[in-house]
KEZANU-829104 format. One record per residue (C-alpha): residue number from 1; x, y, z. Coordinates in Angstrom, 1 decimal. Last residue first. Layout:
<node><lodo>NUM</lodo><xx>X</xx><yy>Y</yy><zz>Z</zz></node>
...
***
This chain:
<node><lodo>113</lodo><xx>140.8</xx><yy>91.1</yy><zz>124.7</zz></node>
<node><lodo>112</lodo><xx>138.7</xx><yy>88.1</yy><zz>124.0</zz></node>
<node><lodo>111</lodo><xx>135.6</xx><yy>89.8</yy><zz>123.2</zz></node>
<node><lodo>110</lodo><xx>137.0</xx><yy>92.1</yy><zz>120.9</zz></node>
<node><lodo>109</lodo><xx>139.4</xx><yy>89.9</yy><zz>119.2</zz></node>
<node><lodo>108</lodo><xx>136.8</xx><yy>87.4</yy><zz>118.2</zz></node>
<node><lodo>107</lodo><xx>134.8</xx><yy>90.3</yy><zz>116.9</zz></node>
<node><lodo>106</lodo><xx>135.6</xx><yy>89.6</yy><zz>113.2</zz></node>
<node><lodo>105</lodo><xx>136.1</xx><yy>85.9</yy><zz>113.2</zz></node>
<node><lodo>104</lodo><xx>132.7</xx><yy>85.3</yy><zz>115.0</zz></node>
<node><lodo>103</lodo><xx>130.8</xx><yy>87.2</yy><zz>111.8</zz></node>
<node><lodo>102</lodo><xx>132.9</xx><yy>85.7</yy><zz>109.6</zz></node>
<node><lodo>101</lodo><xx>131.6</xx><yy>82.3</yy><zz>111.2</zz></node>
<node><lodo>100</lodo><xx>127.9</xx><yy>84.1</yy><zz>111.1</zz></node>
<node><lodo>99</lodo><xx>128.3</xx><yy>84.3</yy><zz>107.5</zz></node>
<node><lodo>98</lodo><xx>129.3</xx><yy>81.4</yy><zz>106.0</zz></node>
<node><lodo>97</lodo><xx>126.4</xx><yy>79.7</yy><zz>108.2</zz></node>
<node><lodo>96</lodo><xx>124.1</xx><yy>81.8</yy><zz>107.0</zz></node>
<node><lodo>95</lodo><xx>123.4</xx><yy>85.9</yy><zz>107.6</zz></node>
<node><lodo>94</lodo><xx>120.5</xx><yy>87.3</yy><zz>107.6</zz></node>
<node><lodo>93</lodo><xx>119.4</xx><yy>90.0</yy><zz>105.3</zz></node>
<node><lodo>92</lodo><xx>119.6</xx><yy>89.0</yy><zz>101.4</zz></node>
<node><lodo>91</lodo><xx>117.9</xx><yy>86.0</yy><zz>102.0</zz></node>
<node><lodo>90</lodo><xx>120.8</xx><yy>83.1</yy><zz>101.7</zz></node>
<node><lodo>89</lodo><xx>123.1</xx><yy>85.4</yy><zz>103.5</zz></node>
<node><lodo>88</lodo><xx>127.1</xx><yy>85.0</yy><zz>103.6</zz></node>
<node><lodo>87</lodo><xx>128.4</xx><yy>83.6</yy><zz>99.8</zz></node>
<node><lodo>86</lodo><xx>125.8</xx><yy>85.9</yy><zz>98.7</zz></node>
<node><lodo>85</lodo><xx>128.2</xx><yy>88.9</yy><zz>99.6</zz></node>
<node><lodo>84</lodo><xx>125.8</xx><yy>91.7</yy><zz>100.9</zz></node>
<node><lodo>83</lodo><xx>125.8</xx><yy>94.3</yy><zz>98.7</zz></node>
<node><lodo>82</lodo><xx>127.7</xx><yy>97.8</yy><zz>98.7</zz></node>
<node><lodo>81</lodo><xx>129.8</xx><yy>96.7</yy><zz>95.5</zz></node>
<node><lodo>80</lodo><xx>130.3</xx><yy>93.3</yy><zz>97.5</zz></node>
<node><lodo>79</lodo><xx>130.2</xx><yy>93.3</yy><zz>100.9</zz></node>
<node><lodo>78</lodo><xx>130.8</xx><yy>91.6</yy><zz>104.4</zz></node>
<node><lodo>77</lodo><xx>133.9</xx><yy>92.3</yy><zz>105.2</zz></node>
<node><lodo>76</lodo><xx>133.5</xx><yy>96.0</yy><zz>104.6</zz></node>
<node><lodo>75</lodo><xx>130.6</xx><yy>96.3</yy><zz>107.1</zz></node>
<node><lodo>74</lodo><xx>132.2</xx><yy>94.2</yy><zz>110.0</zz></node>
<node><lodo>73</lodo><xx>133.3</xx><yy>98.0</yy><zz>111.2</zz></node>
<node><lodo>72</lodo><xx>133.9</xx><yy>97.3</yy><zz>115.3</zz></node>
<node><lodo>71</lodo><xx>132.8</xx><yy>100.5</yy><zz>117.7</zz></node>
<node><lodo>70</lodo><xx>134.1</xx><yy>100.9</yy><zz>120.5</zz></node>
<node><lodo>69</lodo><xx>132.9</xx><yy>102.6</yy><zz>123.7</zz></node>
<node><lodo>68</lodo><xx>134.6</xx><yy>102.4</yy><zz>127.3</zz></node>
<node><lodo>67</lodo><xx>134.4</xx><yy>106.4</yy><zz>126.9</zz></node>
<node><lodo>66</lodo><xx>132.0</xx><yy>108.3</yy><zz>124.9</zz></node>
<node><lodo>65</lodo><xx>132.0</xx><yy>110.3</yy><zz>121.7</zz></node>
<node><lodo>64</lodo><xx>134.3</xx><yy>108.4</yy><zz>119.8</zz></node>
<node><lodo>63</lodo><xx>131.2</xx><yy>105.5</yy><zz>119.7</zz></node>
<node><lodo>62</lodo><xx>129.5</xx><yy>108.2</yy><zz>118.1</zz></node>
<node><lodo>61</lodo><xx>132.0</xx><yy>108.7</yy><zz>115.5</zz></node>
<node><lodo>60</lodo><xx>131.8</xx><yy>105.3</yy><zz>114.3</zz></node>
<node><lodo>59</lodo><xx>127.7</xx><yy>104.9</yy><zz>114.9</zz></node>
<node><lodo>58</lodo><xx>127.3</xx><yy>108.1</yy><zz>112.4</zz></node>
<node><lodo>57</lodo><xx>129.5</xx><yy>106.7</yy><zz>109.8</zz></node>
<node><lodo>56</lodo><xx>127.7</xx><yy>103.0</yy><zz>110.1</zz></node>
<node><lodo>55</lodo><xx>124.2</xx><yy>105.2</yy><zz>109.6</zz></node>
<node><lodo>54</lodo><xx>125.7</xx><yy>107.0</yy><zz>106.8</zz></node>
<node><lodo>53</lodo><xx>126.9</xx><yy>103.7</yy><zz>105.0</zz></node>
<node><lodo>52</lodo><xx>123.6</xx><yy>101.7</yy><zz>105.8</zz></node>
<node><lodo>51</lodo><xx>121.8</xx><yy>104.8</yy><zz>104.1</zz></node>
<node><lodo>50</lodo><xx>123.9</xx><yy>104.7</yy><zz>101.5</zz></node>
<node><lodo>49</lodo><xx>123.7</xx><yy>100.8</yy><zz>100.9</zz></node>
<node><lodo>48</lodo><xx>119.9</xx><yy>101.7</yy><zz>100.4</zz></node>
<node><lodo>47</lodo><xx>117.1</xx><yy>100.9</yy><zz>102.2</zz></node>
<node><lodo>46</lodo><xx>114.3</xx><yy>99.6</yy><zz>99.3</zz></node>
<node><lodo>45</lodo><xx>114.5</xx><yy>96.3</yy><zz>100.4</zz></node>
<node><lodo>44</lodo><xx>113.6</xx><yy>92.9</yy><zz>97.4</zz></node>
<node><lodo>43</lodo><xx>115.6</xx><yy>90.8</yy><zz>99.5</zz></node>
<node><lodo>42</lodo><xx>117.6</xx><yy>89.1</yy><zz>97.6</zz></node>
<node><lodo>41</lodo><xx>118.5</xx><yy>91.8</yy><zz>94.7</zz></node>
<node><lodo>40</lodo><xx>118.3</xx><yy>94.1</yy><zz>98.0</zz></node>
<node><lodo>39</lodo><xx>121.4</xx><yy>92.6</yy><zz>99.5</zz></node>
<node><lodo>38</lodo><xx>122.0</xx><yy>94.1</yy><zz>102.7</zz></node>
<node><lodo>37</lodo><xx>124.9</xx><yy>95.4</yy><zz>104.0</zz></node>
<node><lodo>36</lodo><xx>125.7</xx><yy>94.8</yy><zz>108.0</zz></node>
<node><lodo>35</lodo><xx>125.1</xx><yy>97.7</yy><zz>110.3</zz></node>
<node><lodo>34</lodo><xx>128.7</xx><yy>98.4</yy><zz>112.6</zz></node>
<node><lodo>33</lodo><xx>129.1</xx><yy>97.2</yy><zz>115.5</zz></node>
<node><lodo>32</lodo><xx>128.9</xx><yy>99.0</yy><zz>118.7</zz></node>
<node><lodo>31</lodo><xx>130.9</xx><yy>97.7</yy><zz>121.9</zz></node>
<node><lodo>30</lodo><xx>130.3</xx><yy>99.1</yy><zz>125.3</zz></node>
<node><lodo>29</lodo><xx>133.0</xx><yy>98.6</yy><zz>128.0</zz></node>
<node><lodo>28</lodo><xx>131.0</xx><yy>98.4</yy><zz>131.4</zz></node>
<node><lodo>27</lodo><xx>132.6</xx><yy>100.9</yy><zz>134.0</zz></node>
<node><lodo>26</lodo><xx>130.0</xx><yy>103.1</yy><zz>133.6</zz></node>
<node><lodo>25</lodo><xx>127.3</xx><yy>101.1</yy><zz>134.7</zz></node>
<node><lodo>24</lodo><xx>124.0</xx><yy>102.2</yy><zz>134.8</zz></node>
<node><lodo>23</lodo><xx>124.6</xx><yy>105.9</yy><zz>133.6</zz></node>
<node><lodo>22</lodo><xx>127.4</xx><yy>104.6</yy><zz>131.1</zz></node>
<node><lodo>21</lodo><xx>124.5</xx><yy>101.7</yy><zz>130.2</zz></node>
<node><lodo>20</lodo><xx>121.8</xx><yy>104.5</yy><zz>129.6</zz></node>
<node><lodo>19</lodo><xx>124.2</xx><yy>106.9</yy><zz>128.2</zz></node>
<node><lodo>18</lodo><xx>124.5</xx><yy>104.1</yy><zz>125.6</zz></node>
<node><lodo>17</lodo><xx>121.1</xx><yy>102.6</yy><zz>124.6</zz></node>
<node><lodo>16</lodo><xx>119.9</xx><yy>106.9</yy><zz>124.7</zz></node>
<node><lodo>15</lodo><xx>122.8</xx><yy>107.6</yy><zz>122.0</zz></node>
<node><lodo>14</lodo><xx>121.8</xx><yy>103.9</yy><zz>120.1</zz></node>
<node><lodo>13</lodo><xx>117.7</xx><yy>105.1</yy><zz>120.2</zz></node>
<node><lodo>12</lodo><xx>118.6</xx><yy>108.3</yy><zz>118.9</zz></node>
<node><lodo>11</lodo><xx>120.5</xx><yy>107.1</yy><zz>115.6</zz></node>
<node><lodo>10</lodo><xx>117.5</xx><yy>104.7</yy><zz>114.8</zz></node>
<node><lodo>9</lodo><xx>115.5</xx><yy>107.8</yy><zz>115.3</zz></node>
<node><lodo>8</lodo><xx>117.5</xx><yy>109.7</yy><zz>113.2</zz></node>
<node><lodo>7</lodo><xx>117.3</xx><yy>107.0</yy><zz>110.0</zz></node>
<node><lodo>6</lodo><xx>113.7</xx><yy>106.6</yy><zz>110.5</zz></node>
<node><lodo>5</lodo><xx>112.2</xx><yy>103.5</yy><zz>111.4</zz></node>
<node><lodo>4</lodo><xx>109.8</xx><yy>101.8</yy><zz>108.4</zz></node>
<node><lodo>3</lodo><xx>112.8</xx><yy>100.5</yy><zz>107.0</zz></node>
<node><lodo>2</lodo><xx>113.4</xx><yy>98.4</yy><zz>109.1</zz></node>
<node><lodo>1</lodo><xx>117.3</xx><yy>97.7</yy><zz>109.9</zz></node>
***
């Protein structure tokens, strides 16, 4: 997430991605997944877990909003005390190795169902 893009327009931009695809194709099953934590000790980023947290709220119930839309919370498996787990990021942002086989273990289900 940038932290130079606002919090609604960030929220906009996924509610104009999604009516777009239902416009386009509405028979396409849309998966959102959640916003990973960051580890600002790593990273030095002044966005907060809270905003991460609100934005992840906001993408949950959006996803309700519409149908062929899912959304899939990786944010709890991911953290520590609202941080990114070092054991999966070497920068504080992007995920390692560790990380993006979580990553895979998490939606494994989703894209094979």
């Amino acid at each position: 997430m940038d932290q130079s893009v606002e919090n609604e327009t960030t929220k906009n931009n996924y509610k104009n991605i999604i009516e777009e695809i239902q416009k386009k194709s509405p028979a396409t099953k849309i998966y959102i997944q959640s916003m990973l934590p960051i580890n600002n000790e790593l990273n030095g980023s002044k966005v907060s877990s809270e905003t991460i947290v609100e934005l992840n709220t906001y993408l949950k119930n959006l996803s309700s909003d519409y149908d062929n839309c899912e959304f899939i919370d990786l944010y709890p498996h991911f953290q520590v005390n609202g941080q990114m787990n070092t054991d999966y990021t070497n920068d504080g942002t992007h995920l390692n190795g560790q990380g993006y086989l979580l990553w895979k273990e998490q939606i494994q289900d989703f894209v094979n169902g």
